[in-house]
C-alpha positions in Angstrom: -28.0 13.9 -146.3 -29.9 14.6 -143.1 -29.8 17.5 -140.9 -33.0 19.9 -140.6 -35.5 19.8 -143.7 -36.2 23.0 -145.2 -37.5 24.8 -148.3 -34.2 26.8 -150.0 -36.2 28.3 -152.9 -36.4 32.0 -152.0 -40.1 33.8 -152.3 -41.8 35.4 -154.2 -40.7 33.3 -157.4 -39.0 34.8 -160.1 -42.1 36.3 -162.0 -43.6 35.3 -165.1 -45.1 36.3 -168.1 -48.7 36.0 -169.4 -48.3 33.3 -172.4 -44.8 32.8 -172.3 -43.3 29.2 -171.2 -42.3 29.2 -167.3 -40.3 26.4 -165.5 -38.8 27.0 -161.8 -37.4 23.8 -160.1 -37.8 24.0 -156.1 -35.0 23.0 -154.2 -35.1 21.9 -150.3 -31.8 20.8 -148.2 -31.9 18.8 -145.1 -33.7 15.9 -144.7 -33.0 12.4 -146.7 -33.6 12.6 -150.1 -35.8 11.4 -152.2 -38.3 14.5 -151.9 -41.6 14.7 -152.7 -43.7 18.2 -153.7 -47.1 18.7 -153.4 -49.5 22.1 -153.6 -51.2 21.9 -150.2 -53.4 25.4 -149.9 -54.1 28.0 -153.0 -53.6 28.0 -156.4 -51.0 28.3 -158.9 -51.5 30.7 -162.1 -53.7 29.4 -164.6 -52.1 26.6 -166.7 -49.1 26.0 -164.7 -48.4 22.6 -162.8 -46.0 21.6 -159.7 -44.4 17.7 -160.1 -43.7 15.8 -157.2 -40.3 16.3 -158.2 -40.8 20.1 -157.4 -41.0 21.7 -160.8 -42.8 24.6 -161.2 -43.7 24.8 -165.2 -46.3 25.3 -167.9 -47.6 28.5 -169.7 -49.2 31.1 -167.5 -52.4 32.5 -168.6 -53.4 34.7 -166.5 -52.4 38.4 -165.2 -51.9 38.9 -161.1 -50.1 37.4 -158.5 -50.7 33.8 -157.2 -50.2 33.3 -153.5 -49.8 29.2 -152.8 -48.5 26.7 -149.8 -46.1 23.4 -151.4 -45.0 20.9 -149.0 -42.0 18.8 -149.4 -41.7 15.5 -147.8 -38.4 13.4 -147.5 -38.4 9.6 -147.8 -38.3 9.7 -143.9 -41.6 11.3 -143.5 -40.8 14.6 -142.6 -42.6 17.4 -143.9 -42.1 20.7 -144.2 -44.5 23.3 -145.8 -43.5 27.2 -147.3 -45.8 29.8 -148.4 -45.3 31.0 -152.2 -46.2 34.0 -154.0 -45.4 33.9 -158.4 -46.5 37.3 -160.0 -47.5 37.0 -163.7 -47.2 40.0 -165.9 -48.0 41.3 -169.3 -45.0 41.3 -172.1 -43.3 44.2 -171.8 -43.8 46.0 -175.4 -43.1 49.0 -177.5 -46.0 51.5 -178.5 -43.7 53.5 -180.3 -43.4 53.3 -184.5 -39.8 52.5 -185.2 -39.8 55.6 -187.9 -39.4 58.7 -185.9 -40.2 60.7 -188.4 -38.1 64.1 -189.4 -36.9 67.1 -186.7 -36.2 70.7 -188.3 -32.9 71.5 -187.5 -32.4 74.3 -184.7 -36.0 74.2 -183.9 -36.9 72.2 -180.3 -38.8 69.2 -180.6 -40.3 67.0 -177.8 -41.0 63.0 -178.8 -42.0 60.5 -176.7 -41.1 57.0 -176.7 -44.0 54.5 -175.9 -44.6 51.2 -174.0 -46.7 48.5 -172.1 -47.1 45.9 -170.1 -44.3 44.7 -167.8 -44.0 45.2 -164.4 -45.4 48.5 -164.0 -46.4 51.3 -165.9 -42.7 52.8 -164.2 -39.8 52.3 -167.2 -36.8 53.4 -167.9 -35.3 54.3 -171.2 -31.8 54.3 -172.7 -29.3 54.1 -175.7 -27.8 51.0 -177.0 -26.5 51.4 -179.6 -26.4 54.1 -182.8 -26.4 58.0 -181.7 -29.1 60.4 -181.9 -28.9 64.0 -184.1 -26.6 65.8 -182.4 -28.4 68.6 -180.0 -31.0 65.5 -178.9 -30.8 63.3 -175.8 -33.0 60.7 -174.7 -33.9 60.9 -171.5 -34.8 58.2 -168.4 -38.3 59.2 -169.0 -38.7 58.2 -172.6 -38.6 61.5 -174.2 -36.2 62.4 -177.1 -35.8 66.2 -176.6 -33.2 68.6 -177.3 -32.6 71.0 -180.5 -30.7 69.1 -183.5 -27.9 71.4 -184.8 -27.2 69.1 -188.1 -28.6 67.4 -190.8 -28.8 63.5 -192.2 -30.2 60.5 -191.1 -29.7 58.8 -187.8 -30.2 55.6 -186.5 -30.4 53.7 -182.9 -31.5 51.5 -180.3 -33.6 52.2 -177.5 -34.3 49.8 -174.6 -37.2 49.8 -172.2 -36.8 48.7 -168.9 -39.8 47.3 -166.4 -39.6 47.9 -162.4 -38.4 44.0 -162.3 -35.7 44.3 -164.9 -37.3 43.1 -168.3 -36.7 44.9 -171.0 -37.3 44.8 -174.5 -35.0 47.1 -177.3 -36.0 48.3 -180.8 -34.3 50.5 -183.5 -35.4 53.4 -184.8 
C-alpha cells in the first residue's frame, strides 16, 4: 500500500459492557501490509485480549475505564504507537415492575419509572409503543404523571436511554 503508517481506529473505543462479549478490530492505513498489533504500556479491561492481528475481544469483567498504548508494525519495520481509552459499564436495566398498578380516575397521580446501570445515572425515557390512560404523559424524566379522565386497561412500552445511547425497553 505504502504511504505514511497510522492508527485509523478513532479513541476512546466504542464502550463496553461488564459480562457481555466485546470484539473491536483495529484498523491502521499506510504502511505495507502485513500489520502486526501489540499492547505496549497499560492494561486492557479484565478478561479481554488484543491479537497481533489487531482484534480487540473477550468478555469484560470489570467496571471503569481502561487507558492502554498498541503499536502496529508493518512488514517493513515501521512502527507506530496510539494511546487507547475503552470504558466498561454496567447493563443498563429496569428497576421498575412491569405492573403499574391501578390510577383513580380524575385524581393526580405521580409514578416513577426506575433504572440502573448504563452510562450514567443521566436517562431518558420515552413511548414506543401502546398509549398511556388518556390525561397521563410520560415524561423525559421517567415520571408518568398527569390526571386519567377514563377507565380500562392500558398497555405500553417504555424505553430507557443511557448518556452513550444504550437503551433497554419493557412493557407495562
Amino acid at each position: 500500500m505504502g504511504g505514511v503508517l497510522s492508527i485509523a481506529t478513532t479513541n476512546p473505543l466504542p464502550w463496553g459492557v461488564f459480562g457481555v462479549a466485546y470484539t473491536q478490530q483495529l484498523v491502521a492505513v499506510g504502511g505495507t501490509a502485513p500489520y502486526t498489533w501489540a499492547l505496549v504500556d497499560g492494561s486492557l479491561p479484565y478478561d479481554l485480549y488484543l491479537s497481533a492481528d489487531g482484534v480487540l475481544s473477550g468478555t469484560p469483567w470489570g467496571l471503569g475505564t481502561a487507558t492502554f498504548s498498541v503499536s502496529v508494525t508493518d512488514s517493513t519495520g515501521l512502527v507506530v504507537t496510539n494511546a487507547f481509552s475503552l470504558p466498561v459499564y454496567d447493563a443498563l436495566f429496569f428497576y421498575s415492575d412491569s405492573n403499574l398498578g391501578a390510577v383513580a380516575v380524575d385524581h393526580e397521580c405521580h409514578y416513577w419509572l426506575w433504572a440502573g446501570g448504563g452510562a450514567s445515572e443521566s436517562y431518558t425515557w420515552t413511548l414506543v409503543s401502546g398509549c398511556l390512560p388518556d390525561g397521563l404523559n410520560l415524561g423525559e424524566d421517567g415520571c408518568i404523571s398527569g390526571t386519567p379522565t377514563g377507565l380500562g386497561t392500558w398497555v405500553f412500552t417504555a424505553r430507557v436511554t443511557d448518556a452513550v445511547g444504550a437503551s433497554v425497553t419493557q412493557a407495562f
